[in-house]
C-alpha positions in Angstrom: 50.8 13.6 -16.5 48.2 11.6 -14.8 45.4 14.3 -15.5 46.3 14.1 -18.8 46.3 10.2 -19.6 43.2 9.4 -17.3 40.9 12.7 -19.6 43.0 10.6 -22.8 41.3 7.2 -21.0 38.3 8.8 -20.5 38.3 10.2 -23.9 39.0 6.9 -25.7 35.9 5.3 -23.9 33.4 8.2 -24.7 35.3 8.0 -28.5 34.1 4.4 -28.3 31.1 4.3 -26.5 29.5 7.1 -28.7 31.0 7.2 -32.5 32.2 4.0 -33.3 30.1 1.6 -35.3 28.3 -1.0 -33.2 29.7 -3.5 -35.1 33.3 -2.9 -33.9 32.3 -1.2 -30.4 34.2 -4.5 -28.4 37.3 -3.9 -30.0 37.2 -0.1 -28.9 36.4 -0.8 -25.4 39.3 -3.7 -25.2 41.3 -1.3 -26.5 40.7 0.8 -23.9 40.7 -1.7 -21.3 44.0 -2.9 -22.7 45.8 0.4 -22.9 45.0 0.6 -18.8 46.9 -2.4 -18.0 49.8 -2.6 -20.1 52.5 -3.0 -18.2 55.2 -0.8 -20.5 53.0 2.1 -20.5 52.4 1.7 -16.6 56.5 2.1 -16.6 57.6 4.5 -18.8 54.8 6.8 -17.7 56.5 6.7 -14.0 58.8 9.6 -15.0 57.9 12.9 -16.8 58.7 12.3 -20.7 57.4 15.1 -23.1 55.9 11.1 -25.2 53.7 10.8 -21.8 52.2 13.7 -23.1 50.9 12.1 -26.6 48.0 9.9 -25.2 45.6 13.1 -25.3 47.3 14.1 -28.8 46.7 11.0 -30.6 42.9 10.8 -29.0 42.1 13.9 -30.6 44.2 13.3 -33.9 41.9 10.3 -34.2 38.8 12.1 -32.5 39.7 14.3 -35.6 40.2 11.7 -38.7 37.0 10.4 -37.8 35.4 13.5 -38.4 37.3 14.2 -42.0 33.9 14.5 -44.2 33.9 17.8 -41.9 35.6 21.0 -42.2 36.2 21.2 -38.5 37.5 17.6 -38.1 39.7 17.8 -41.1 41.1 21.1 -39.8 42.1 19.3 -36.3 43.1 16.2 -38.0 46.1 18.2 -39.9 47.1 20.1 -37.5 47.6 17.7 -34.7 49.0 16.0 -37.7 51.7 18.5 -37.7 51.7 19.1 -33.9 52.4 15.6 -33.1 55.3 15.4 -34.3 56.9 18.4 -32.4 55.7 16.1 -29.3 58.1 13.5 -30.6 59.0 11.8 -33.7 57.0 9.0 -33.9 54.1 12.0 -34.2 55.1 12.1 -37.4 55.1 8.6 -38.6 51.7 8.0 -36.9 50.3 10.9 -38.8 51.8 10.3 -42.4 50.3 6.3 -41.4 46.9 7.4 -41.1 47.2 10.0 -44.4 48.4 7.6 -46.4 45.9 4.7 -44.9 42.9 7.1 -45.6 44.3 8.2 -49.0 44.4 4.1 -50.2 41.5 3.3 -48.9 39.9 6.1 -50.6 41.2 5.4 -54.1 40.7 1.4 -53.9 37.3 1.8 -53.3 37.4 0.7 -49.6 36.0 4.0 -48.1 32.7 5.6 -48.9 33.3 8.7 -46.5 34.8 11.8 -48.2 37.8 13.4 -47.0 37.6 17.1 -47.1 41.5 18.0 -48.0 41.1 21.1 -48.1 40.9 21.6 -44.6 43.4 19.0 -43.7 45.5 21.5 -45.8 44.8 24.6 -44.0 45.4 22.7 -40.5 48.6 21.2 -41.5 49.9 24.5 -43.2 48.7 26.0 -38.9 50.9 23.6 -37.5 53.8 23.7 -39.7 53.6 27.1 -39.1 53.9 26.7 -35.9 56.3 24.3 -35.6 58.7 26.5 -37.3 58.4 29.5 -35.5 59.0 28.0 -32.3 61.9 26.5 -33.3 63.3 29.5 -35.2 62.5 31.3 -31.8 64.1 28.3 -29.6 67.6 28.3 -32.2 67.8 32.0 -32.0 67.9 32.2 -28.8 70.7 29.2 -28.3 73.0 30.7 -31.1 73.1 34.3 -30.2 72.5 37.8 -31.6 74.9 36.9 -34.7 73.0 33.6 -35.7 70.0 36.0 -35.4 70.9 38.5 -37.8 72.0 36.2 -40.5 68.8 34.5 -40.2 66.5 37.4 -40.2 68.7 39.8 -42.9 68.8 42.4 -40.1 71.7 44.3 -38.6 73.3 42.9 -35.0 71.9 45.8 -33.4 67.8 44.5 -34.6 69.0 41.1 -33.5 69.8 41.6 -30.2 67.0 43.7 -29.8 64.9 40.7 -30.7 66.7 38.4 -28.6 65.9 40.4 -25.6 62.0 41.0 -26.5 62.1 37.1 -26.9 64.1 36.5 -23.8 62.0 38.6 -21.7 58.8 37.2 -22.7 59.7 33.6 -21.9 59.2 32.2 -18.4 62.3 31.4 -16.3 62.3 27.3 -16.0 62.4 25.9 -12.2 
C-alpha cells in the first residue's frame, strides 16, 4: 500500500509540476503537500483497506479528465470512471461529480476545451463491462451450481462445469 500512495504522491507532483496552468501551479503543489500530512489519511492508511488503494485511481481518473479533448484520455477517464467505483462506493460519486462538473461547465459557457464523449462512452461501457462480469463470476461462485444455471439458462450439469473451470482458475487466498 505504501508503493502505491508514494507513485500516487509522486504522480500528483509531476501532474502538477508539468500540466497544470501556471496560474494555479501553488494550489497543486499545496495540495500535494497537504495530502502528505494529513493526519486522517496517515491513520486509516495504517491497516490494509481495499479505499487505500484509490489514491493511484483517482490520480489517473484525473490524469485522464484533463486529457478529455483526446480520445485516449477520454477513454481512461470513463473507464476508471466505472472502475472506481468497484474500488469503493464513493468511486462512484467522485466520478458522476466530475461528469456532471464538466458537462455544466461545458454548457454555461465556462469551458472552452471539448470533451470528446464518445470515448468517455466506449471506456465506461469497458468498465461496466467489467464490473459485471466479475461480479457475475464472484456471485456464481458464492451461490452454487443451481444459482448458476438459472442465471446462465443452462442445465445443472453446464453449471457445475463452469463453476469448476472458474474455481480452478482462481488463486487460493492466504
Amino acid at each position: 500500500m505504501q508503493i502505491l500512495n508514494i507513485l500516487a504522491l509522486a504522480g500528483l507532483l509531476g501532474f502538477a509540476w508539468r500540466q497544470v496552468d501556471p496560474r494555479i501551479k501553488e494550489n497543486w503543489l499545496w495540495t500535494m503537500a497537504l495530502v502528505c500530512v494529513n493526519p486522517i489519511a496517515v491513520l486509516l492508511q495504517r491497516k490494509i483497506w481495499t479505499q487505500s488503494t484509490l489514491p493511484l485511481f483517482c490520480l489517473l481518473f484525473i490524469l485522464g479528465w484533463s486529457r478529455r479533448d483526446r480520445w485516449g484520455g477520454a477513454l481512461l477517464w470513463g473507464f476508471l470512471g466505472a472502475w472506481l467505483g468497484q474500488i469503493h462506493l464513493s468511486g462512484f460519486f467522485f466520478a458522476a461529480a466530475v461528469v456532471i462538473w464538466t458537462t455544466a461547465s461545458r454548457l454555461l459557457q465556462k469551458q472552452s476545451r471539448a470533451v470528446a464523449w464518445g470515448p468517455w462512452a466506449i471506456g465506461s461501457i469497458i468498465g461496466i463491462t467489467y464490473h459485471r462480469e466479475v461480479h457475475t463470476l464472484r456471485w456464481n461462485i458464492a451461490q452454487g451450481p443451481q444459482a448458476t444455471a438459472r442465471l446462465c439458462f443452462c442445465s445443472k450439469r453446464e453449471a457445475v462445469v463452469q463453476m469448476t473451470t472458474a474455481a480452478a482458475k482462481k488463486k487460493p487466498d492466504k
